[in-house]
C-alpha positions as CSV (number, residue, x, y, z in Angstrom):
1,X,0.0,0.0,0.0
2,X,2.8,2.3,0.8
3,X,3.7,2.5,-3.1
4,X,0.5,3.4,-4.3
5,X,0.0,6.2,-1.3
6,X,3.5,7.5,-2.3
7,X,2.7,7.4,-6.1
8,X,-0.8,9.7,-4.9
9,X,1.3,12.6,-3.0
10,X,3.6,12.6,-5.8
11,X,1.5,13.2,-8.1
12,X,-0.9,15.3,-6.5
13,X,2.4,17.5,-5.6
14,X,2.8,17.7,-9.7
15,X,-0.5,18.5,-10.6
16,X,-0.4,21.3,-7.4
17,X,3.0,22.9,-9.0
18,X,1.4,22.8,-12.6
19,X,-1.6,24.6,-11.3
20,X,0.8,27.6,-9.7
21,X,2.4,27.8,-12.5
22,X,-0.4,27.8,-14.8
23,X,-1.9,30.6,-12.5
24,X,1.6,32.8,-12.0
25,X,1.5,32.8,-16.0
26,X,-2.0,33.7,-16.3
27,X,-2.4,36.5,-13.7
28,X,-0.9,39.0,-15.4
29,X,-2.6,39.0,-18.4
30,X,-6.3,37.6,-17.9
31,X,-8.6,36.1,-15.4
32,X,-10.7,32.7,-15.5
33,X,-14.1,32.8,-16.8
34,X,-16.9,33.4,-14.4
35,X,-20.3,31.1,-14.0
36,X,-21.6,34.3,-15.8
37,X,-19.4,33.4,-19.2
38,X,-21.2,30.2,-19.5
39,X,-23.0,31.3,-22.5
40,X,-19.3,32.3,-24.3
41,X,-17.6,29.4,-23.4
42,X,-20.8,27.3,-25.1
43,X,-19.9,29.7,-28.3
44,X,-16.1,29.9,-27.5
45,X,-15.5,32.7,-29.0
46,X,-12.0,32.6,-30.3
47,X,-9.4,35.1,-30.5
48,X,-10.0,36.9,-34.7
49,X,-6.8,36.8,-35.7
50,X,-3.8,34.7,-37.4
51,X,-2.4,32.1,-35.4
52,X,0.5,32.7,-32.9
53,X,-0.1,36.4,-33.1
54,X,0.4,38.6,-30.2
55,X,-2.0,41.5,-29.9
56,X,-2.6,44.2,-26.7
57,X,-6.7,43.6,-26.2
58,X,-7.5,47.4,-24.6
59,X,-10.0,48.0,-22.5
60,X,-11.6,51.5,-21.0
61,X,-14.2,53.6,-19.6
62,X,-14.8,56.3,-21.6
63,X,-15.1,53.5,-24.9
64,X,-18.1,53.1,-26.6
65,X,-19.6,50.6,-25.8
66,X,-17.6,50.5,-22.2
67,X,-17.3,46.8,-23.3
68,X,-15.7,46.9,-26.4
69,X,-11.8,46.0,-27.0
70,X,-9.4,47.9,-29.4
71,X,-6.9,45.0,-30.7
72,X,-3.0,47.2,-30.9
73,X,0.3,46.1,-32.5
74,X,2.9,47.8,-34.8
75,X,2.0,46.3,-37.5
76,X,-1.9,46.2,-37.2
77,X,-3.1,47.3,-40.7
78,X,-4.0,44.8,-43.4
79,X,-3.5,41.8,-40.8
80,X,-6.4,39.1,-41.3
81,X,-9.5,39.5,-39.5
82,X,-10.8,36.4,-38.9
83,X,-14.7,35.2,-37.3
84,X,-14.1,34.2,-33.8
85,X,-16.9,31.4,-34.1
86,X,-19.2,30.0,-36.5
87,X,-22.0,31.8,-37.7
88,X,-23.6,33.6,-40.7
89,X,-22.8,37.3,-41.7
90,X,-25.4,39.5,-40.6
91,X,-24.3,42.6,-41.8
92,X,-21.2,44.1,-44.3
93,X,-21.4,47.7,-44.1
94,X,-19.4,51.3,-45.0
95,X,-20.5,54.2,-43.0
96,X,-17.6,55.9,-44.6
97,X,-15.3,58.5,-42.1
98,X,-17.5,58.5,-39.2
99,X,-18.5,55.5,-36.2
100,X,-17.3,52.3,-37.4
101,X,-16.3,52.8,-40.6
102,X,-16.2,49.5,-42.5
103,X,-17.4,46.8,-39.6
104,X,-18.8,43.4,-40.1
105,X,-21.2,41.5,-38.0
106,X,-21.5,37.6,-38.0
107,X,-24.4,35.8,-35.9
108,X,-23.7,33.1,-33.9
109,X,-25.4,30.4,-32.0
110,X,-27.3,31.2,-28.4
111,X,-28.0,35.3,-29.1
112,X,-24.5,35.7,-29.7
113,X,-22.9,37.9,-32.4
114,X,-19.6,39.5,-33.0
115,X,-18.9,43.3,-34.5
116,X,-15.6,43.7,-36.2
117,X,-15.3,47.8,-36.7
118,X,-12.8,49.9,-38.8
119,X,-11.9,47.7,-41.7
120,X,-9.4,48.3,-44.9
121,X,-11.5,45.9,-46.4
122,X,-14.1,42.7,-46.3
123,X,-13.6,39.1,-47.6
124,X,-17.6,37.6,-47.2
125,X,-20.9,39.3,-47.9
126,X,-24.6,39.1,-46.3
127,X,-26.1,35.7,-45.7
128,X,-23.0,34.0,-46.3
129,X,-21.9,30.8,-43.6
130,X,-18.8,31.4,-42.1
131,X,-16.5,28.9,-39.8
132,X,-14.2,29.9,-37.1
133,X,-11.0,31.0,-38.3
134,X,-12.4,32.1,-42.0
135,X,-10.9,35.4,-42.9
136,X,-13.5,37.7,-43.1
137,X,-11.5,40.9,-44.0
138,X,-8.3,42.6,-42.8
139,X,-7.6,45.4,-39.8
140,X,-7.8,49.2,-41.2
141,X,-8.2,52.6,-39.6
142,X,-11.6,53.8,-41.3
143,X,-14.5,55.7,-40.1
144,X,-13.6,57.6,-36.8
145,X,-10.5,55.8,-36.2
146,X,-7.5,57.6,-35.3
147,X,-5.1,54.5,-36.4
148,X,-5.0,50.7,-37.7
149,X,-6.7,48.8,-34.9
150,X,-9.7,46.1,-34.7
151,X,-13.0,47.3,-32.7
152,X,-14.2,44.3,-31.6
153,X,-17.5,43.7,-29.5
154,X,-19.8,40.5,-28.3
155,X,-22.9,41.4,-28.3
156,X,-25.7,38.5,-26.5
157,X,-29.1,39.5,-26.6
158,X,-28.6,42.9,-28.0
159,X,-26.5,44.1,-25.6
160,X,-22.5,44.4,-25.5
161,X,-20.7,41.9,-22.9
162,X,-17.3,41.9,-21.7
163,X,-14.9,40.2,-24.0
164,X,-14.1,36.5,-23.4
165,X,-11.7,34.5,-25.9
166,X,-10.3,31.2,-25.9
167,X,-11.8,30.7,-22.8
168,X,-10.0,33.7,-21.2
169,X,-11.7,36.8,-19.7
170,X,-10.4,40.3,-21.1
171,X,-9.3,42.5,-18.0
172,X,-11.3,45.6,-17.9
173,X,-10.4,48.1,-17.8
174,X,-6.4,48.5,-19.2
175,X,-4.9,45.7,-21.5
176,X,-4.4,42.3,-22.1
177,X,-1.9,40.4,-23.9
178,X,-3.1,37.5,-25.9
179,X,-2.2,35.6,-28.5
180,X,-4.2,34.2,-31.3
181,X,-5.1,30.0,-31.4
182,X,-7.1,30.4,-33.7
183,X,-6.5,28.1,-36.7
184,X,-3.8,26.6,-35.2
């Protein structure tokens, strides 16, 4: 019996020190999803861009909607945008050098959609199916954009929610580092 007992306090010590360290490495960055996330996680919405990207997810008060996030890097213009779930595109649209500029939205299962706002350009078109990962334009600085970023929002129900991807809860309100699984 002694083996086996040994065996369990080894391994329980492993899967303890993989936890912390799983934790230390998240902490920074993110927090686990809440009970209240359930909905997402059924969706899991993904992360809309390129695989093995790294992008700063921003986050603040005075945004509208308070819960939308502004994806940041250096090199942010023309990058692929892709749909963060499955769905069908509800709406392709130019409003030209004011709000959104070019945005996208795609509806997605459960009341869910996701907005994709100031666009250099779109790859799909009204009505048509999209799959998680499918590129459905590339980051630009239109409408009332003051540079290349992505608006992105998750809307449930009508109504904005805070950003969770890949199972990861967006901090609100400053920034986030995360980096794109999608496709991968």
């Amino acid at each position: 019996m002694a083996p086996v007992s040994t065996k369990k306090r080894a391994l329980t010590g492993l899967l303890s020190a993989a936890a912390a360290s799983v934790a230390l490495v998240a902490a920074p960055t993110a927090s686990a999803v809440s009970s209240a996330d359930v909905g997402v996680q059924a969706v899991n919405l993904r992360t809309p861009f390129d695989c093995g990207q790294v992008w700063n997810a921003n986050t603040r008060t005075n945004h509208n909607p308070q819960n939308a996030v502004d994806f940041q890097r250096g090199d942010a213009l023309g990058k692929n945008v892709r749909s963060s779930a499955a769905g069908t595109v509800e709406t392709v649209r130019n409003l030209g050098n004011r709000s959104y500029g070019k945005y996208i939205v795609v509806r997605h299962a459960e009341g869910w959609k996701t907005l994709y706002a100031h666009l250099n350009s779109f790859n799909v078109s009204v009505g048509q199916s999209v799959s998680t990962g499918t590129v459905i334009g590339k980051v630009g600085s239109t409408g009332g954009s003051t540079g290349p970023h992505l608006h992105y929002e998750q809307i449930r129900n009508g109504v904005v929610q805070r950003a969770v991807l890949n199972g990861v809860a967006i901090r609100y309100f400053g920034n986030t580092t995360i980096t794109s699984s999608t496709g991968c």
